[in-house]
C-alpha positions in Angstrom: 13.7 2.4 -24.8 13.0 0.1 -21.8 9.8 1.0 -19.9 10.4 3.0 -16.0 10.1 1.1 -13.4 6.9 1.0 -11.2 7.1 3.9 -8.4 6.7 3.0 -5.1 4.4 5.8 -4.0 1.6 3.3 -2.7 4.8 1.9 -0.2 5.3 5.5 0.9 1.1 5.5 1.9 1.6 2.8 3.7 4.1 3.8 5.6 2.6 7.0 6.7 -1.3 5.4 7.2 1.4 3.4 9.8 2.3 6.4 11.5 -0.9 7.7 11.7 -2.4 4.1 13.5 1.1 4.4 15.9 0.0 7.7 17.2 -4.0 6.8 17.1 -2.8 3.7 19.6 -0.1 5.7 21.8 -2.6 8.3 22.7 -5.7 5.8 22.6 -3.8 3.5 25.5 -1.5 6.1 27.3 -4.6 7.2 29.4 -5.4 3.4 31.4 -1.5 4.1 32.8 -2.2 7.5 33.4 -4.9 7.1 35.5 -3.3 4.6 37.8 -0.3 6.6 38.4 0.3 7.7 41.2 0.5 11.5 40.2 -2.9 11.4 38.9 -4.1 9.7 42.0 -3.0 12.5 43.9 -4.3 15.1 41.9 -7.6 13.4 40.3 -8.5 11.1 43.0 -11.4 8.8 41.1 -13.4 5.9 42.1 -13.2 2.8 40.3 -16.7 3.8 38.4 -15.8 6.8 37.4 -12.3 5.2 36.2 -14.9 2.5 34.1 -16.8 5.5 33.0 -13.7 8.0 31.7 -11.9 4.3 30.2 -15.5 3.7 28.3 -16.4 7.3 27.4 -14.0 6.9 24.4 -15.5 4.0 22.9 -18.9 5.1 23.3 -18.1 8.5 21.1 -15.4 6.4 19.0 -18.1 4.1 17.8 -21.3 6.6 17.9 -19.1 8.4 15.3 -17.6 5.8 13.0 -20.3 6.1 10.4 -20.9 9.8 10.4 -16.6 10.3 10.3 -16.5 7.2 7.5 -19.7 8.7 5.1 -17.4 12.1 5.6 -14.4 10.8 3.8 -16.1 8.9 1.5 -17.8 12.4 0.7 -15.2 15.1 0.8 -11.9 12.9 0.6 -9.9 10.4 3.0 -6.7 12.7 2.5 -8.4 15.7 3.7 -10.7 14.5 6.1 -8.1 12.1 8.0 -5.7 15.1 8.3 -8.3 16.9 10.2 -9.0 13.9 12.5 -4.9 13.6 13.6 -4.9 17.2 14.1 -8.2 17.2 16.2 -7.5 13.9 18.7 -4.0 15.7 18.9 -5.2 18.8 19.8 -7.2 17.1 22.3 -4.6 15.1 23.8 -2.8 18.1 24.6 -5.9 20.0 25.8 -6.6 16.4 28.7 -3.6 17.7 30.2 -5.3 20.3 31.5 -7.8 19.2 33.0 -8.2 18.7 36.4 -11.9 16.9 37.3 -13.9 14.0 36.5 -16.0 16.0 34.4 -13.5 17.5 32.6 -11.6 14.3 31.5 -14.7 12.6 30.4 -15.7 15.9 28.2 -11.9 15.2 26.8 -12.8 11.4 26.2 -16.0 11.5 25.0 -14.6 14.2 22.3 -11.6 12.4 21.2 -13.1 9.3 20.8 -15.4 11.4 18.2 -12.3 12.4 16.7 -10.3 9.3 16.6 -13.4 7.3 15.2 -12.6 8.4 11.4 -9.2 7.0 11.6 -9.4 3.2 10.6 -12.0 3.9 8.0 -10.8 6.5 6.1 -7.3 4.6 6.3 -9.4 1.0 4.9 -11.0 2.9 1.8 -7.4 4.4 0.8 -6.1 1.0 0.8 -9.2 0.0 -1.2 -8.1 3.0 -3.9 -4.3 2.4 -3.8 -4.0 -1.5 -3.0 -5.3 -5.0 -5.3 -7.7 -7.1 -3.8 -5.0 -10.1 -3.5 -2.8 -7.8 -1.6 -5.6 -5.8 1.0 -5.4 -8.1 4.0 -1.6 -7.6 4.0 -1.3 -3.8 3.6 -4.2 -3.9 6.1 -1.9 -6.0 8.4 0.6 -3.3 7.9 -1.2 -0.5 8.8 -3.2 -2.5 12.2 0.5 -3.3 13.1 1.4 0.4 13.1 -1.5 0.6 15.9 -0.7 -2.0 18.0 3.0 -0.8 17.8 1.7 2.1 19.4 -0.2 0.2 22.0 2.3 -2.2 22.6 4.8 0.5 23.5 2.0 2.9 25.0 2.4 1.1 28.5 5.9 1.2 28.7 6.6 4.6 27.1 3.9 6.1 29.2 5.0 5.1 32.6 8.4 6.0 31.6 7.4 9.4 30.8 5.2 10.2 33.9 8.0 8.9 35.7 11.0 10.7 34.1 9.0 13.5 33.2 7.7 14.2 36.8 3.8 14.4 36.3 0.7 12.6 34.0 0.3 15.6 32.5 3.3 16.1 30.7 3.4 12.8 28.2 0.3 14.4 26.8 1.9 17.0 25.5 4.5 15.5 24.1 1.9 12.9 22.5 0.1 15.9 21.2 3.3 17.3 19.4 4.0 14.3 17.9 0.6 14.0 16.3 0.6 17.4 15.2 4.3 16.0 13.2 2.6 13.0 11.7 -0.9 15.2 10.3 1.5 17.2 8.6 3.5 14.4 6.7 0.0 12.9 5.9 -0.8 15.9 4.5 2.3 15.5 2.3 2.4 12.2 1.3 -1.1 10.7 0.5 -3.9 11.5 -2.1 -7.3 10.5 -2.7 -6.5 8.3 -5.9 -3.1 7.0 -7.4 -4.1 9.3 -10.9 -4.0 12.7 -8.5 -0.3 11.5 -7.3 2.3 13.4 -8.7 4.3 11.0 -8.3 3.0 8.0 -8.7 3.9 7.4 -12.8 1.9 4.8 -15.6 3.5 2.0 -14.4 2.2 2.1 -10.9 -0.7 3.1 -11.4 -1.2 -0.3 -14.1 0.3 -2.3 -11.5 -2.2 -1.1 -8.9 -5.1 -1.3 -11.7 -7.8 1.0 -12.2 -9.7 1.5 -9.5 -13.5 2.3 -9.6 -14.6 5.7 -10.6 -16.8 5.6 -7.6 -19.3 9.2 -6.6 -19.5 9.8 -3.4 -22.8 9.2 -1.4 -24.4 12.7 -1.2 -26.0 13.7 1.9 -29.7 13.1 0.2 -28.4 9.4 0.2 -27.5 8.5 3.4 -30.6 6.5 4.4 -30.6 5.0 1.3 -27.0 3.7 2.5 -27.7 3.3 6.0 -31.0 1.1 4.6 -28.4 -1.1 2.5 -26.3 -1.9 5.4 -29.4 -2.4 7.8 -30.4 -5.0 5.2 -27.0 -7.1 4.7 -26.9 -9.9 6.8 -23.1 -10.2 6.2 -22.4 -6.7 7.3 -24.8 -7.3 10.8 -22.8 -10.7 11.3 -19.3 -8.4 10.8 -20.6 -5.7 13.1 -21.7 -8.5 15.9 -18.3 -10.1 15.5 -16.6 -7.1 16.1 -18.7 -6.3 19.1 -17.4 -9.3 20.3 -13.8 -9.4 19.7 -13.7 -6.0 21.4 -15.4 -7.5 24.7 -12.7 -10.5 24.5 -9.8 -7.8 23.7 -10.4 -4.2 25.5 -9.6 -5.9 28.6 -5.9 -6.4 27.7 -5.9 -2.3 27.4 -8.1 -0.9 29.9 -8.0 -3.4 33.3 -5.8 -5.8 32.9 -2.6 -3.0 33.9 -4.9 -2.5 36.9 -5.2 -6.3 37.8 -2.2 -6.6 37.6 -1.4 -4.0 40.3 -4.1 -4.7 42.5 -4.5 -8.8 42.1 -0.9 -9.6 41.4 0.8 -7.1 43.3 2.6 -5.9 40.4 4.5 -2.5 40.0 3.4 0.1 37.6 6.8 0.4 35.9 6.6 -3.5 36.0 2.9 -4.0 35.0 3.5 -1.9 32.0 6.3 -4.1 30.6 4.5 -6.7 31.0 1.2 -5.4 29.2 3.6 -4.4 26.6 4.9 -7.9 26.3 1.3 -9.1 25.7 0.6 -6.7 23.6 3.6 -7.4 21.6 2.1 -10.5 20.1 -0.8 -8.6 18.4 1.8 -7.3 16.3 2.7 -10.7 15.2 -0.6 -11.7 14.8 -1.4 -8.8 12.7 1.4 -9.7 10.2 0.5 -13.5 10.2 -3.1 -12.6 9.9 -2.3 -10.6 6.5 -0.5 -13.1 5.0 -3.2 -15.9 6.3 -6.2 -13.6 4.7 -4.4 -13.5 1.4 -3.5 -16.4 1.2 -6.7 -18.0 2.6 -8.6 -15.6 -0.9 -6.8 -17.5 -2.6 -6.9 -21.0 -1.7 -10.8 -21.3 -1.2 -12.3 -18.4 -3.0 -13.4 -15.5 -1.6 -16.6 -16.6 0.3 -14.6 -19.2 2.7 -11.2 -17.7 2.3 -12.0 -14.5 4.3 -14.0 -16.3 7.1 -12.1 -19.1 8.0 -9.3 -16.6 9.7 -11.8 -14.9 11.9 -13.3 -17.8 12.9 -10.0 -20.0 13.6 -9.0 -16.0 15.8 -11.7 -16.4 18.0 -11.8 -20.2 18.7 -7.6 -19.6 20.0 -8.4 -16.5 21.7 -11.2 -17.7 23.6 -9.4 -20.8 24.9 -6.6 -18.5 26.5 -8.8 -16.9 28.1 -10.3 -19.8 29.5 -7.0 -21.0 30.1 -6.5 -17.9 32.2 -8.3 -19.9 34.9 -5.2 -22.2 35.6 -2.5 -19.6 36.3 -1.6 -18.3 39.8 1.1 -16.1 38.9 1.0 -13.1 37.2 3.5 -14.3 34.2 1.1 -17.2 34.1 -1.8 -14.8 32.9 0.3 -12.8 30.7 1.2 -15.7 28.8 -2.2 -16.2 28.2 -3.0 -12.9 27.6 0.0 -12.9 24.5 -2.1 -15.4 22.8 -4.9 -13.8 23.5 -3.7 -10.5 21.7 -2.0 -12.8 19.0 -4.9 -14.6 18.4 -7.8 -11.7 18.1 -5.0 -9.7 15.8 -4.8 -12.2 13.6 -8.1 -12.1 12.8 -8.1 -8.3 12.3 -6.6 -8.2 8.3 -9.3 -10.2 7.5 -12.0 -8.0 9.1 -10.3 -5.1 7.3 -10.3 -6.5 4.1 -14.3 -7.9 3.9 -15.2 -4.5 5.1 -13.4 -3.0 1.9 -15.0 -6.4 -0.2 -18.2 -5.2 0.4 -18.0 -1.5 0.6 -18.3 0.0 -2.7 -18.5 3.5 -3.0 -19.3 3.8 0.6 -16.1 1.6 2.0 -15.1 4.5 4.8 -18.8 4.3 5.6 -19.1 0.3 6.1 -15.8 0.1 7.8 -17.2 2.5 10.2 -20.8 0.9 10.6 -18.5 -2.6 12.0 -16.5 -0.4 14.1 -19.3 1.3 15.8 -20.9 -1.8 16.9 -17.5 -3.4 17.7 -16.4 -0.1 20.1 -19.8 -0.3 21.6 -18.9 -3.4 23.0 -15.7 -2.1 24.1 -16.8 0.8 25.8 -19.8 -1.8 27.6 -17.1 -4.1 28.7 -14.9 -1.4 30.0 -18.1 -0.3 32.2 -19.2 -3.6 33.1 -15.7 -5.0 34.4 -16.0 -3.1 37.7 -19.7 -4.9 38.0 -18.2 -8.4 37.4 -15.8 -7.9 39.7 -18.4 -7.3 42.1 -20.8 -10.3 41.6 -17.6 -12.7 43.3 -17.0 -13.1 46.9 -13.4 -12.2 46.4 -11.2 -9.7 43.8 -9.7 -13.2 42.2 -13.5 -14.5 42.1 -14.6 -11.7 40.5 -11.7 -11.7 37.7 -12.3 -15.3 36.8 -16.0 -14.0 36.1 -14.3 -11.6 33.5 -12.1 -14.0 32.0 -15.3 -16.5 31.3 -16.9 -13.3 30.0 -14.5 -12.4 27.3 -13.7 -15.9 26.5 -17.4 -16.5 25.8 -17.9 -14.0 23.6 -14.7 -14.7 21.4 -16.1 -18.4 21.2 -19.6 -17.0 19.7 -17.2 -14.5 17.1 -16.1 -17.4 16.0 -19.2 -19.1 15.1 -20.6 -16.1 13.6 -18.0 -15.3 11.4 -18.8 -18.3 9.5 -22.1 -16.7 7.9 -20.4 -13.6 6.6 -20.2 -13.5 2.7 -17.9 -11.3 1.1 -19.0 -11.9 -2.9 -22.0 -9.7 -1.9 -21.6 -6.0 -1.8 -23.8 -3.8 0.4 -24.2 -1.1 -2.4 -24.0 -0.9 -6.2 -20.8 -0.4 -7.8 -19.0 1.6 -10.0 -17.7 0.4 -13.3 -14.6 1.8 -14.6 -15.7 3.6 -17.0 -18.0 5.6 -14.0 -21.2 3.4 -15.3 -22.9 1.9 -12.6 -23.9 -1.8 -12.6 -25.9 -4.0 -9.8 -24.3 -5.8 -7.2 
């Protein structure tokens, strides 16, 4: 009797962990188009701090929360724990609808930032469980490509709906329903380890391999694991990185829509295709990235193979920003701006996959201890745009201050990427038999 073919359960996680980073992206971005429509205007008339403040609220609770939302799934389950956290930020989608005050929106920012901020790392250590090293960059790609899907078509859908739909309020809720759809089918679809799958038969699971019997880090041991990662020099040069990236990238998602409309003289409908169309090229970049990463593992070794992507990311996306500086037109900057997103996404699967390198038992965790430090810099750039803009004589002045901004610190990404080393784990790790052994 032949042997049964491998299942394809670990395709189907993919797929959904996809879903889930479409709908974490569409409601992420749908808010820098809401707030410049002109619905909104008339009902929640804002100054251009407060816009900074409600645009950086999110990444300030997003990344004050990645650890705390990472050590939870690593504790009580990523299948549990990341159904929770669609159902919460879709709840709260719904719930910014109602609103109807600067207060109130950043209350609704600052919360579902907290509950979007367990989303990428619970989503990295199910990979970790359910994917081969040689093949984690490329599912990673997968699943980042899902989110920038969502944020590539966040612009366009979203002015499309406040327009068709009559008011800002009303995408929300549809956003919120959706969401609500997807928690339910990851509900369905995933579990914690391929063993626990029902469906996932012998041969899968031996094609997979056997992942670590890993424990969980008990609450007793969280300093003990927040001491490990304060102590790894790779994981502190992964963090900075990421802070950095995100100071080159959030722009693209928070003001460029807005410089567009008030620089260029662009049209909402207008500037949202276009942000779309530069956004579009992360997608790319995510798939190339994944397929670079492996590859790159496997041509020089683990060490180089994982830094040389991020560090080749930030040296192209920094000189299209710089390049920025050249164009006149507003086609001109969004060309730039597509190689700007392509660039910085490309560098993104191999982020993914040191964080899950160097994890351990406490992967969820470390991918959340980057992404803190990487939305902090997010949410500071979104704030600090408005005082750039400022320090030139005119608006255009000003912008060319942000552009040397973000292009500077994607230049230093890339130098700093070069120290990371992903042969070193941050914590000990589990054998397969559920022994433990040093790193």
């Amino acid at each position: 009797m032949s042997a049964a073919a491998p299942t394809n359960v670990r395709h189907r996680i993919i797929a959904v962990s996809m879903l889930m980073a479409f709908i974490l992206y569409l409601d992420r971005i749908c808010m820098a188009f809401i707030l410049k429509s002109a619905s909104f205007q008339a009902d929640v008339p804002l100054t251009k701090e407060e816009l900074g403040r409600v645009l950086g609220a999110f990444f300030l609770s997003y990344a004050l929360f990645q650890v705390p939302a990472g050590w939870a799934s690593d504790r009580f389950g990523a299948r549990k724990m990341l159904t929770i956290y669609i159902l919460l930020w879709s709840v709260l989608t719904g719930l910014t609808g109602l609103v109807s005050s600067f207060a109130g929106l950043l209350v609704m920012r600052l919360l579902f930032g907290a509950a979007q901020a367990g989303a990428y790392p619970t989503s990295g250590a199910v990979i970790r469980r359910w994917i081969p090293l040689t093949s984690r960059a490329k599912s990673s790609s997968m699943v980042a490509f899902g989110g920038r899907l969502g944020g590539t078509l966040a612009p366009f859908v979203t002015a499309w709906m406040v327009i068709n739909l009559g008011h800002w309020r009303r995408p929300l809720w549809v956003d919120c329903a959706i969401g609500l759809l997807i928690a339910a089918l990851y509900w369905h679809i995933v579990r914690d380890r391929p063993e626990e799958h029902p469906d996932c038969n012998d041969a899968e699971r031996a094609l997979i391999g056997q992942p670590p019997v890993e424990q969980p880090i008990p609450t007793r041991e969280l300093l003990a694991m927040l001491g490990a990662f304060c102590r790894s020099r790779s994981l502190w040069l992964n963090a900075a990185g990421q802070m950095l990236v995100n100071v080159g990238w959030v722009f693209l998602v928070t003001w460029l829509p807005i410089y567009l409309k008030e620089q260029k003289g662009v049209e909402d409908v207008s500037s949202g295709r276009m942000v779309s169309f530069a956004l579009a090229f992360g997608m790319v970049g995510q798939l190339v990235g994944g397929v670079l990463a492996d590859w790159s593992v496997r041509r020089f070794g683990l060490r180089w193979g994982r830094v040389l992507p991020m560090s080749a990311s930030g040296f192209l996306a920094g000189s299209a920003y710089l390049a920025c500086l050249q164009m006149d037109t507003a086609w001109g900057v969004i060309a730039c701006c597509c190689v700007v997103s392509f660039a910085v996404d490309m560098g993104n699967p191999a982020i993914w996959a040191f964080m899950q390198d160097v994890g351990g038992r406490a992967t969820a965790a470390a991918f959340g201890w980057g992404n803190m430090w990487g939305n902090l810099g997010a949410s500071a750039m979104s704030m600090l745009v408005p005082e750039l803009m400022k320090m030139g004589p005119t608006g255009e002045a000003g912008q060319r201050i942000v552009f040397f901004v973000c292009a500077g610190a994607l230049f230093l990404h890339s130098l700093l990427a070069l120290g990371q080393d992903a042969t070193k784990p941050v914590l000990k790790q589990a054998t397969p038999s559920g022994g433990v052994k040093s790193a």
